[in-house]
C-alpha positions as CSV (number, residue, x, y, z in Angstrom):
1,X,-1.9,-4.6,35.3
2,X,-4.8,-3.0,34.2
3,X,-6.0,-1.7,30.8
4,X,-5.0,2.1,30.5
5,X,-8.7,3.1,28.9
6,X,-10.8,0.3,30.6
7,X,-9.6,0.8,34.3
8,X,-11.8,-2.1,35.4
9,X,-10.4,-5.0,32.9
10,X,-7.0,-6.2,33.1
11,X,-4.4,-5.5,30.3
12,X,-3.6,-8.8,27.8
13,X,-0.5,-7.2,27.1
14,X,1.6,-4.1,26.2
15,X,1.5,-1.5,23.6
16,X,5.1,-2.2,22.1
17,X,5.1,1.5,20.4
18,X,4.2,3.7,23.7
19,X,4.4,1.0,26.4
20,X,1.0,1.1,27.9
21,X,-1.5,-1.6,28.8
22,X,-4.7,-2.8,26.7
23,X,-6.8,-5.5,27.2
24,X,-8.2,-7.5,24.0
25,X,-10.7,-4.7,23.1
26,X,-8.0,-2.0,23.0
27,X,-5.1,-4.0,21.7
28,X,-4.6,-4.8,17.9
29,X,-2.2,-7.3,17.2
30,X,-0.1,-6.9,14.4
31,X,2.8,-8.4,12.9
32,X,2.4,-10.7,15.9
33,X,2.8,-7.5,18.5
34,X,0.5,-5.2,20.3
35,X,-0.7,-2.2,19.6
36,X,-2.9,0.3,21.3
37,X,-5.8,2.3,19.3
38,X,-3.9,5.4,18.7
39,X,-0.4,4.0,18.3
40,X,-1.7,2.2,15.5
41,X,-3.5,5.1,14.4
42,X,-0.6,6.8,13.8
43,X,1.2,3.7,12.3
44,X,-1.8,3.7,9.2
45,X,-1.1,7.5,8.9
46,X,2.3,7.4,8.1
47,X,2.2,4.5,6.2
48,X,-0.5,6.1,4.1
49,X,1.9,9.3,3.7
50,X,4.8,6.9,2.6
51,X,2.6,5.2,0.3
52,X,1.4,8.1,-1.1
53,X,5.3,9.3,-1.8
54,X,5.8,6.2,-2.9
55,X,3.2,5.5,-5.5
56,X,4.6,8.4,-7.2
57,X,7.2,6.9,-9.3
58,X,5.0,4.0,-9.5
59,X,2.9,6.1,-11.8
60,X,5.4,7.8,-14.0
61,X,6.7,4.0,-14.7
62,X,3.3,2.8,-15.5
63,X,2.5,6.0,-18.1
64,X,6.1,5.4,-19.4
65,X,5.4,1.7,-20.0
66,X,1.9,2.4,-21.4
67,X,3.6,4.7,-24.2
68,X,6.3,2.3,-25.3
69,X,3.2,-0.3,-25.8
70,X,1.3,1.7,-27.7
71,X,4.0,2.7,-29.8
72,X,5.2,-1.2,-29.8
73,X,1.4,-1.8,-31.1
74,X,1.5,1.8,-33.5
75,X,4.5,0.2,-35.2
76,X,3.2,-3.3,-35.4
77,X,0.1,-2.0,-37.3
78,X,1.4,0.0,-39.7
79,X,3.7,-2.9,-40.1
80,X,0.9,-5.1,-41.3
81,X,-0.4,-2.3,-43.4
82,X,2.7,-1.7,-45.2
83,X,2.6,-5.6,-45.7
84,X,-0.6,-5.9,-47.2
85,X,-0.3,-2.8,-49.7
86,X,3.0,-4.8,-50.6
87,X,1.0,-7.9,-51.2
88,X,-2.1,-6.3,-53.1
89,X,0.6,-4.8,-54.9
């Protein structure tokens, strides 16, 4: 079998998302499996899309976490001011 862009160079192996061959300059091996240059291509773009949808959340967590610490460390200080006006007192 022969690569399906390099006519002249025999495939290594099979593209496992369209089927077609590629030889070790077209193939990409991921996750232990082969993919052509444009399969893959289209793999990264919808895994960026997902990531993108995904990383949403992500952020409203991480700004809701960085409030309740600041107000964790608001409270702590006027704690400790409250404490030493107590003590000076």
């Amino acid at each position: 079998m022969q690569c399906a862009t390099h006519s002249n160079t025999l495939a290594i192996g099979l593209c496992v998302a369209c089927g077609i061959g590629v030889c070790g300059s077209c193939s990409t091996r991921l996750q232990g499996r082969n993919f052509c240059v444009a399969c893959l291509s289209s793999r990264a773009e919808s895994a960026g899309s997902e990531a993108a949808v995904v990383s949403a959340p992500g952020l409203q967590l991480l700004v809701l976490a960085s409030a309740l610490v600041s107000a964790l460390v608001l409270v702590a200080a006027l704690s400790s001011m409250g404490f030493a006006l107590y003590m000076m007192g």
